[in-house]
N, C-alpha and C positions, 0 to 999 in steps of 0.2 A: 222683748221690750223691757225696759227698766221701770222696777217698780215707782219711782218717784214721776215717771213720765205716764204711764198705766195711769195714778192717779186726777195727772190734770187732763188728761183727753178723756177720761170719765167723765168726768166733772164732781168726781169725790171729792177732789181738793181745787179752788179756785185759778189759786195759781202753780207753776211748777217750783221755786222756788220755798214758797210754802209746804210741798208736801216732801223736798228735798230736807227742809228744817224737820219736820212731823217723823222722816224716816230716822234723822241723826236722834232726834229725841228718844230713841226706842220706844215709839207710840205705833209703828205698823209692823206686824208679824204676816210672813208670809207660812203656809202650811207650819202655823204653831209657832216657827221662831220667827227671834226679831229678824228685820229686814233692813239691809243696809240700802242707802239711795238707790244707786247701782243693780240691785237685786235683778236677776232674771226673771219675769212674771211672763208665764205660759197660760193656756187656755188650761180652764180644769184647777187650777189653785186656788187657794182660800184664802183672801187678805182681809184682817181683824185689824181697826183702828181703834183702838183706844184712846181716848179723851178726856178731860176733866168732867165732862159732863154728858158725855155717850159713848157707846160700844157701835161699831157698827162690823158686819161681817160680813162679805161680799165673796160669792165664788166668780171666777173669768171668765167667759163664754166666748170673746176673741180678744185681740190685742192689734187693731189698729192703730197707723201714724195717726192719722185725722179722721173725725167724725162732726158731724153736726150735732150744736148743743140739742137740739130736741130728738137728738135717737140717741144720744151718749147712757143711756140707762139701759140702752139694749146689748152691750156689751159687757153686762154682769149682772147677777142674779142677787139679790138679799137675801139674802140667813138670817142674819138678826140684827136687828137693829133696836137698842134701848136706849133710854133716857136716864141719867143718874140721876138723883138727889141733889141737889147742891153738898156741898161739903162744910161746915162750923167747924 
């Protein structure tokens, strides 16, 4: 499955579109590098978003076409997830 599509049937990112923009931006790293849209994302990887205003780090646990929103968080695990600062 493609990382940018991985994202919206998670429900990480709202829309696919959006997380298509979020991958061009080099804001998602897959196992450490940036991740292009397209990305291959397998069970067992490490996707790290980065944000203006949070870090979030997610490992894969499967990679479903379609899920339902209220079990879509059963399809990956949290590592970390932080809150930045604002920035001045």
């Amino acid at each position: 499955m493609r990382v940018d599509k991985f994202l919206k049937v998670s429900r990480l990112i709202k829309r696919r579109t959006v997380s298509k923009d979020v991958c061009e931006g080099e804001k998602v790293s897959l196992n450490g590098r940036i991740a292009k849209p397209s990305a291959k994302v397998s069970p067992g990887d490490i996707i790290t978003i980065e944000m203006p205003r949070y870090l979030l780090e997610v490992k894969v646990l499967a990679t479903p076409n379609a899920i339902k929103a209220n079990e879509a968080h059963t399809i990956y695990e949290v590592l970390r997830d932080e809150k930045k600062a604002p920035q001045e």
